[in-house]
N, C-alpha and C positions, 0 to 999 in steps of 0.2 A: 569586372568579372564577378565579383563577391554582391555585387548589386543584382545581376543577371541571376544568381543562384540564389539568393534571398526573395526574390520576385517571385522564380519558376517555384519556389516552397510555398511560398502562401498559395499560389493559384494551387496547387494539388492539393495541399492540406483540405481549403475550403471549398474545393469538387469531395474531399473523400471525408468529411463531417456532414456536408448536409444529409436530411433525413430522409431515409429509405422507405418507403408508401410499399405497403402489403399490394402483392397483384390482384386486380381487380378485373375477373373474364369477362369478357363481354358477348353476354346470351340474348338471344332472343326469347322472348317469353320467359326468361327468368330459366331455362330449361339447363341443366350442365348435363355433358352425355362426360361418363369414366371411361378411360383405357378401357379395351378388351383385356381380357386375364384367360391365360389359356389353364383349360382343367388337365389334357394330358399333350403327349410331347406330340412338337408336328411331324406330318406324316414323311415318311423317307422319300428320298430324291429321286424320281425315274433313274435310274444309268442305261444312257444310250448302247454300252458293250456290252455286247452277248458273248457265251462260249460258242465257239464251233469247230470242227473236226478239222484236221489238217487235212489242206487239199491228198489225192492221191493220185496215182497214176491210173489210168483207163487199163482195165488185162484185157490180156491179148483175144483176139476172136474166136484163136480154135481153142481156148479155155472157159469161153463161153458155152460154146456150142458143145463143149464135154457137161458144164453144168447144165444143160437143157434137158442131155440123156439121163442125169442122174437123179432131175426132179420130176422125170414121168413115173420111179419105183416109188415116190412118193405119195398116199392115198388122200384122192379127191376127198373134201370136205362138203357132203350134199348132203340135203334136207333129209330127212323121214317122213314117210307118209302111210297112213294105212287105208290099204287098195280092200275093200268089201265087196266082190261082184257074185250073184247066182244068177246061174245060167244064163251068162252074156253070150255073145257073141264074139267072137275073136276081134272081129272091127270094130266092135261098142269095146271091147277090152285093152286094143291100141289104141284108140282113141280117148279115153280115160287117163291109163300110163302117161300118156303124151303130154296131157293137160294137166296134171300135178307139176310139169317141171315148164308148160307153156311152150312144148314143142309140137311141131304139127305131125300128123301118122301116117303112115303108108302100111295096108292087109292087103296080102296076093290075095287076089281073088279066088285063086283054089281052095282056099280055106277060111275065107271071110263066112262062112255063116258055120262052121262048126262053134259049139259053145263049152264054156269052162264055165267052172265056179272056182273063184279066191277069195282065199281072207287071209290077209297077210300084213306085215308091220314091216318098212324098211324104205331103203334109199331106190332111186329107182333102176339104178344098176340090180338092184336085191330080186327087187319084182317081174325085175326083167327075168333071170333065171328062173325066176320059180314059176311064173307062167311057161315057161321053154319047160322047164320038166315038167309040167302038168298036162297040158296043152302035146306036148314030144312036134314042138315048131320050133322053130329059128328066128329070135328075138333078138335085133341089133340099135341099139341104142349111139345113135352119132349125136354127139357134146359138139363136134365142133359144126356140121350142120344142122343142130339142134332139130333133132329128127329121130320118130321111134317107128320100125321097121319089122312089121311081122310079116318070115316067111317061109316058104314050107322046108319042110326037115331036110329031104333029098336034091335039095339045090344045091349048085355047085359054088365051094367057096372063091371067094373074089380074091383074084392073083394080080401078082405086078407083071409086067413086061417082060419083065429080068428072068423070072421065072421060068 
């Protein structure tokens, strides 16, 4: 046993005396590239989780249809235009109005060739009035079939059924 451990000492001694050789890289072209060295810190880690709102419940229909009524009292957001016309004609003057907002015209013929002059600043709901007062026609402006309608004063307004 004491032979066994006297052995296993010399082999380790004489593994851990021999001499240590400096590393020697092996380049092609004599070339060594350095470590990269960073100048500032790396950039932050995407995070895949976002905030989001907790789901909620759908309201009900007929508190819908109360917010529908409550956002007709609320006023359209429309362009401004300034309408410049002498001595048009009432048809060259819907037909103008109409074409600032890209809506097509309809002039009753009763009064397509009477003429106005304008010169005015505003939305086209604006111009609409003020050609109606200048003009004393009946100027109706439909948004939703995008459509501008001159017609004459003593026409009968347009009723429901119900009525």
């Amino acid at each position: 046993m004491r032979a066994l451990l006297l052995y296993s000492l010399v082999i380790v001694l004489g593994a851990g005396c021999s001499g240590v050789k400096e590393y020697q890289p092996i380049a092609k072209n004599g070339a060594l590239f350095m470590p990269s060295m960073r100048s500032a810190a790396p950039e932050p880690v995407y995070s895949r989780t976002r905030w989001v709102r907790p789901p909620e419940v759908l309201p009900d229909r007929d508190s819908v249809s109360s917010k529908s009524e409550s956002l007709g009292e609320t006023p359209n957001l429309r362009p401004v235009f300034q309408l410049s016309l002498k001595n048009a004609t009432l048809e060259e003057t819907a037909r103008v109005l109409a074409a600032t907002a890209r809506y097509s015209s309809y002039t009753d013929p009763s009064i397509a060739k009477d003429k106005i002059s304008v010169t005015n600043l505003g939305t086209i709901d604006e111009l609409a009035r003020t050609i109606e007062s200048k003009a004393r026609v009946q100027v109706v402006v439909d948004h939703q079939n995008r459509e501008v309608r001159f017609l004459a004063a003593h026409a009968e307004q347009p009723r429901l059924y119900d009525e």
